[in-house]
C-alpha positions as CSV (number, residue, x, y, z in Angstrom):
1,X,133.1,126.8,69.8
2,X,129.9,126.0,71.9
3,X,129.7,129.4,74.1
4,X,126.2,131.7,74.3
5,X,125.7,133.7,71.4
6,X,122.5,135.6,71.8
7,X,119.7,134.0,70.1
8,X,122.5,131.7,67.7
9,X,122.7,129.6,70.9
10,X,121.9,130.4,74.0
11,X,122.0,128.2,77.6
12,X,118.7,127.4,77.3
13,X,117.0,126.6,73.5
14,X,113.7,127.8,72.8
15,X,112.5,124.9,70.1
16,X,110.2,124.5,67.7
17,X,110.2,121.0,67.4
18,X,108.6,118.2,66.3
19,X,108.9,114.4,66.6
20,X,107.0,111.1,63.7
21,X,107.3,107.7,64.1
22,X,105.9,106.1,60.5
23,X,105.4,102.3,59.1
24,X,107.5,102.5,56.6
25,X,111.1,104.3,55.5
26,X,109.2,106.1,52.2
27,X,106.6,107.8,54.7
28,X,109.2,108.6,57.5
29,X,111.6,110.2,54.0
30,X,109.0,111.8,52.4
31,X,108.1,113.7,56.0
32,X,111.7,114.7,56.8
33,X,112.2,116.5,53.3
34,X,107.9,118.0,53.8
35,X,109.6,119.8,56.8
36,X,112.8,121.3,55.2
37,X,110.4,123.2,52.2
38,X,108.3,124.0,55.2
39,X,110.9,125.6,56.6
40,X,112.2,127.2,53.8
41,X,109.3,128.6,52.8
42,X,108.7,130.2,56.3
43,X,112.1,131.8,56.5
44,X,111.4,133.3,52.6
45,X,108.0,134.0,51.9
46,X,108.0,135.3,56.2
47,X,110.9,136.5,57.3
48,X,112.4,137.4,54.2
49,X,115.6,135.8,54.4
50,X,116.7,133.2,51.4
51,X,117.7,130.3,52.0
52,X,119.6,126.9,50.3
53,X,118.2,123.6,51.2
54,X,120.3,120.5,51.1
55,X,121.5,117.4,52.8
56,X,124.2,117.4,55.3
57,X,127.8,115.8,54.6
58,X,127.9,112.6,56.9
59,X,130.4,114.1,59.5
60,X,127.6,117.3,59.6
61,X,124.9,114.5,60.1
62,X,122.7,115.0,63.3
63,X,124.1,112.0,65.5
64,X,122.5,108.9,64.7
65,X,120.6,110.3,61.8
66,X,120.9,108.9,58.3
67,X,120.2,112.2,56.7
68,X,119.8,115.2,58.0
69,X,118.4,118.3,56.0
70,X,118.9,121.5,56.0
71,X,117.9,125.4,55.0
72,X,121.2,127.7,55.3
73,X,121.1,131.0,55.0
74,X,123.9,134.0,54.5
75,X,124.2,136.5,57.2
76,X,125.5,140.5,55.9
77,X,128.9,139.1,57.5
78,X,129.8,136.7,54.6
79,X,128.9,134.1,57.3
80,X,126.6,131.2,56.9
81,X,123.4,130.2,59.5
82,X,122.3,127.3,60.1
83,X,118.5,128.1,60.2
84,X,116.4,125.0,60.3
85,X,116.8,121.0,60.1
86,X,114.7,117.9,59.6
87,X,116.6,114.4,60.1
88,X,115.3,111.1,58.4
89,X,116.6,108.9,61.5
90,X,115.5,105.6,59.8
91,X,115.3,103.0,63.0
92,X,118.0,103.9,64.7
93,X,116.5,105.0,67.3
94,X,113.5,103.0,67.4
95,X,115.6,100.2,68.1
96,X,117.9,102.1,70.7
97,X,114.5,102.9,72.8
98,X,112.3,99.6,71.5
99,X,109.9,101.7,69.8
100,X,107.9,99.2,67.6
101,X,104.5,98.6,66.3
102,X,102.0,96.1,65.2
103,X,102.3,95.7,61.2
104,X,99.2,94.9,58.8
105,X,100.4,91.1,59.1
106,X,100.1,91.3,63.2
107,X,104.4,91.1,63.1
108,X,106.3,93.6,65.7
109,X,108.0,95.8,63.9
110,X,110.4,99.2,64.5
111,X,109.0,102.2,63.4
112,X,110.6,104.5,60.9
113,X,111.6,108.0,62.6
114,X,112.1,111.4,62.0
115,X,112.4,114.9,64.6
116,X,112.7,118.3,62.8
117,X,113.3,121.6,64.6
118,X,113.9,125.2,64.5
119,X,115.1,127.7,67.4
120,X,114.9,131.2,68.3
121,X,118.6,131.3,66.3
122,X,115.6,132.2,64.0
123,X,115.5,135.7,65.1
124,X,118.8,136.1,64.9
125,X,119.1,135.1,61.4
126,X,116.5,137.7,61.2
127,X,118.5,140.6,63.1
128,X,121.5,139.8,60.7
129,X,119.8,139.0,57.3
130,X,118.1,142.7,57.4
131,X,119.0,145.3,59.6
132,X,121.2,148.2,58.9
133,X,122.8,151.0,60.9
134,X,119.8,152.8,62.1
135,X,118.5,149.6,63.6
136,X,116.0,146.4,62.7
137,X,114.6,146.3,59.4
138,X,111.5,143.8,59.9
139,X,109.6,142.0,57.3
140,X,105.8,143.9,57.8
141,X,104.4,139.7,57.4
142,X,106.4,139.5,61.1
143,X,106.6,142.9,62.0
144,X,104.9,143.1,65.6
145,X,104.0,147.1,64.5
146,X,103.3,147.4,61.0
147,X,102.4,151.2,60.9
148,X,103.1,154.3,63.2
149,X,101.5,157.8,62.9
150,X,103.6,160.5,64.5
151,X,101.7,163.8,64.8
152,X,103.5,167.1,64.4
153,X,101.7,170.0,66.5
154,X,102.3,173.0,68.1
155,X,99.9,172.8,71.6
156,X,96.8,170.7,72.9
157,X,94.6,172.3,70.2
158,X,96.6,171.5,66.9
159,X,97.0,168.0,68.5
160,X,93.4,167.8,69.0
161,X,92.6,168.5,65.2
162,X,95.2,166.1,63.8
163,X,94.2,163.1,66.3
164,X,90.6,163.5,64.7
165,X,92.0,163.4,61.4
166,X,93.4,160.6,61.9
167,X,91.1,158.4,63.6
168,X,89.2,157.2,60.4
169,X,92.3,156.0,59.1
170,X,93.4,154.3,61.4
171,X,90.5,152.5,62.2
172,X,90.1,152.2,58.6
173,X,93.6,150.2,58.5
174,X,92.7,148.2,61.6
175,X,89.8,146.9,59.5
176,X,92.2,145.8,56.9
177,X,94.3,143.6,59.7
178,X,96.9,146.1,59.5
179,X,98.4,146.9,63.1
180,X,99.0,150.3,63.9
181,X,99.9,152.5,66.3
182,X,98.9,156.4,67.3
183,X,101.9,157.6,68.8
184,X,100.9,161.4,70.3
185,X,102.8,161.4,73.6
186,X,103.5,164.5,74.6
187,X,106.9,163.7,76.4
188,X,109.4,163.2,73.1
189,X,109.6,165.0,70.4
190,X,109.0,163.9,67.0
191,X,112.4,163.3,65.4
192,X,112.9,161.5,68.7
193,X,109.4,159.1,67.7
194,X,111.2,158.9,64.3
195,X,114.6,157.7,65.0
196,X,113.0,155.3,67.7
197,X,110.7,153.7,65.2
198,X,113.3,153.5,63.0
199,X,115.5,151.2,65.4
200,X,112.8,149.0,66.5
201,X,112.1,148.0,62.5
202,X,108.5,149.3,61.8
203,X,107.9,148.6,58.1
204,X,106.2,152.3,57.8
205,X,105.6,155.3,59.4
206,X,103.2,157.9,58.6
207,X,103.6,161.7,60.3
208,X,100.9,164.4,60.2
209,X,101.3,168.0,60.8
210,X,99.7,171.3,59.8
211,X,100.7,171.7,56.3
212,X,99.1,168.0,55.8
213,X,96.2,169.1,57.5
214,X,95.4,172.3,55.1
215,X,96.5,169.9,52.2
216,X,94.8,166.8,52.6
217,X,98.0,164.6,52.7
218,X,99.8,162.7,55.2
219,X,103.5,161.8,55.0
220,X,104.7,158.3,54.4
221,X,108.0,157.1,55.4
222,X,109.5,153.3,54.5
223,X,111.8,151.7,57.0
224,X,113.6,149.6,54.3
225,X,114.7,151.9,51.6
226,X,114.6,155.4,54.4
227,X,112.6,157.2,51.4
228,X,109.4,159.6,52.2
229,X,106.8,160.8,50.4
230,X,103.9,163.5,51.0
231,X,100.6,161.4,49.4
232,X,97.1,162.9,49.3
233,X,95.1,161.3,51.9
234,X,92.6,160.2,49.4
235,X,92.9,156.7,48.8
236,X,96.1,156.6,51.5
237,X,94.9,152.9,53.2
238,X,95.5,151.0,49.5
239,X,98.8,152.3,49.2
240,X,99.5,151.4,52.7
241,X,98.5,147.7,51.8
242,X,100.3,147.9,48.6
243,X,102.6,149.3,50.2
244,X,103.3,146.6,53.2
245,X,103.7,143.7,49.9
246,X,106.3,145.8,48.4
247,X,108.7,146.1,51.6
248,X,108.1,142.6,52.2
249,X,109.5,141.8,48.6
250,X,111.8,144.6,48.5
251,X,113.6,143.5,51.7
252,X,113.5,139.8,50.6
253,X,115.4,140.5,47.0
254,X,117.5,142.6,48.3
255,X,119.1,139.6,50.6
256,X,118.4,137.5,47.7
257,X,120.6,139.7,45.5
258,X,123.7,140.2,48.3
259,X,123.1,136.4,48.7
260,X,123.5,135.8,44.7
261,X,126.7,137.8,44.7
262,X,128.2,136.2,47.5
263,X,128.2,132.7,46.2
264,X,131.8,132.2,44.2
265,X,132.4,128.7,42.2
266,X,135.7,128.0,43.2
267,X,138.2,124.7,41.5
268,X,141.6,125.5,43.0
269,X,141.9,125.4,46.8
270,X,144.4,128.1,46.5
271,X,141.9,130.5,45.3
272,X,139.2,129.1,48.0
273,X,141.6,130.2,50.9
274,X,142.3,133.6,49.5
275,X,138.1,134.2,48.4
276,X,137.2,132.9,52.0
277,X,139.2,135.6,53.9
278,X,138.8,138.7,51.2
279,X,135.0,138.2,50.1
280,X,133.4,135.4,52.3
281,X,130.3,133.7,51.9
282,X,128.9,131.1,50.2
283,X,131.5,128.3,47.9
284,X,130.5,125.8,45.5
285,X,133.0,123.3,45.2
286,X,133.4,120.1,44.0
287,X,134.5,117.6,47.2
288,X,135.7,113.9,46.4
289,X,133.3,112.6,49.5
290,X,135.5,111.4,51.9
291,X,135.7,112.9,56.0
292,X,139.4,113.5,55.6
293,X,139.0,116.1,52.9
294,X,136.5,117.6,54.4
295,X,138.2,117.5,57.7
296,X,141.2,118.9,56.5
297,X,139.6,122.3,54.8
298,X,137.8,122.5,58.2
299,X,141.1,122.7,59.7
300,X,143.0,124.5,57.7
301,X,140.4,127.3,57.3
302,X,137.5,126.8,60.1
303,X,135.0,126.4,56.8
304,X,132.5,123.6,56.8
305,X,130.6,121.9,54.1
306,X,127.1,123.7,55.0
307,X,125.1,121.4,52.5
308,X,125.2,119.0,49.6
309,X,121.9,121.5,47.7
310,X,119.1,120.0,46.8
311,X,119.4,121.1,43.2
312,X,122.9,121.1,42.9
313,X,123.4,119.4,39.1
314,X,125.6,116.3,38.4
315,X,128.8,117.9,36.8
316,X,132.1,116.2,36.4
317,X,134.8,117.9,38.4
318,X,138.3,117.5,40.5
319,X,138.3,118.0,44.4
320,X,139.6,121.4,45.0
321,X,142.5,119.7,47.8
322,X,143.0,116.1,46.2
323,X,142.2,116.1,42.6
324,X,139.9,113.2,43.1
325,X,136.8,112.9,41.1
326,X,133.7,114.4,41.9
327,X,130.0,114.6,40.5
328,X,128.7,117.7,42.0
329,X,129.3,120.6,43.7
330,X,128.7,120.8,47.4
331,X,128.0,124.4,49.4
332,X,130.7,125.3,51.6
333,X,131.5,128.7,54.0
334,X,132.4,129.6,57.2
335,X,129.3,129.6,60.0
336,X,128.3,130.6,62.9
């Protein structure tokens, strides 16, 4: 299934993407798993969005690659993403291009590879991860627009007072590398302003009207929880910042808590069938090791062994299909 999804994979990639060559196999290793946990930790402490990092199954394997890691991540669908990868391509290709260097002892010698990369699939993990149905929920770390201010007047005047009201603040959060944005065109309404803001994501949005002018307050609204609050103006920019690293964390647990309850341990293959369609997500199974099991739930039920995690603990268990031994649970779902 290889057709244009937009931003999952489109005609043309848009790549991060990065390329080592190294001396020896412990360097070119030890760069290859660097780049997964620097991955990772973009996609959670950034955008938000957990993830699970592991190795691939050999079939799952980048071609030519004698590992390949990996962050996966759950979209709201049940479905898993593929969200980054770093390969450990050992000298396969070194010797497929005649790529070598000039070792301490003045010998000729292949180099150790790896190639890492992540896409604009990135955005769509974040679209899918976070937003809801009034629109994009965005992480305030990547949000574009952190804060809007939406005055509330009746004629020139009463615009006049509140856009000189608020002029100290928001130079005040400017200061604080908050970005911001004064919103007091006259050609849409404000619940118009509102519900607009609301689709594109921003993190929080702040309306003033007369009633806030007489009482010293503003309005804040939050874009991931669709709460309000009228707050004295007094003191308004640290809340703001506290504020901004409160969404960010909020929107991250919440995925991480949806992702927590959408990971079933599953032993009979039976049950794995029947959880797949009903609940979907994320399966920990045990898997004997071998391509033909592995091809044989793909085919059978279009799920795919996402990853082998990282810190998936040695337990004695039966293959789900074939009863075969097994000594650790591997991460299975269906993907995009």
């Amino acid at each position: 299934e290889m057709r244009t999804r937009m931003f999952l994979r489109t005609a043309e990639f848009l790549w991060q993407e990065g390329h080592t060559a190294h001396a020896t196999k412990e360097e070119a290793l030890e760069e290859a798993n660097k780049m997964v946990r620097v991955y990772a930790d973009f996609a959670q402490n950034w955008m938000a969005v957990p993830v699970i990092m592991g190795s691939k199954s050999e079939s799952e394997r980048f071609a030519g690659a004698l590992e390949t890691f990996t962050i996966e991540a759950l979209m709201q669908d049940g479905k898993a993403l593929q969200a980054g990868t770093s390969h450990f391509l050992g000298q396969n290709f070194a010797k497929a291009f005649d790529v070598q260097f000039t070792n301490a002892e003045g010998k000729l010698e292949y180099v150790w590879a790896t190639s890492w990369g992540v896409s604009t699939r990135l955005m769509g993990a974040l679209i899918m991860a976070h937003s809801d149905d009034n629109g994009l929920v965005l992480p305030p770390k990547l949000a574009p627009l952190q804060v809007v201010i939406v005055p509330i007047y009746k004629g020139a005047e009463g615009l006049k007072i509140i856009s000189d009201k608020v002029q100290g603040l928001i130079e005040k959060l400017r200061a604080k590398g908050i970005s911001v944005k004064y919103d007091d065109r006259d050609t849409q309404k404000p619940g118009w302003k509102f519900a607009d803001y609301e689709l594109k994501g921003v993190p929080v949005r702040l309306a003033m009207g007369e009633r806030d002018l007489e009482n010293g307050t503003i309005e804040v609204a939050r874009r991931d929880t669709l709460t309000k609050e009228t707050l004295p103006l007094e003191g308004i920019v640290g809340h703001i910042e506290k504020l901004l690293g409160d969404i960010q964390e909020n929107i991250y647990k919440k995925a991480l808590d949806f992702r927590n309850s959408m990971i079933t341990k599953v032993d009979s293959y039976d049950e794995f069938k029947n959880l797949l369609e009903s609940k979907g997500g994320f399966f920990l199974c045990h898997w004997d090791g071998t391509a033909e099991t592995e091809e044989k739930i793909k085919a059978d039920t279009k799920a795919t062994i996402r990853c082998i995690p990282f810190d998936s603990p040695e337990e004695e268990g039966k293959d789900m299909v074939t009863g075969k031994p097994s000594h650790r649970r591997v991460l299975i779902a269906k993907a995009y």
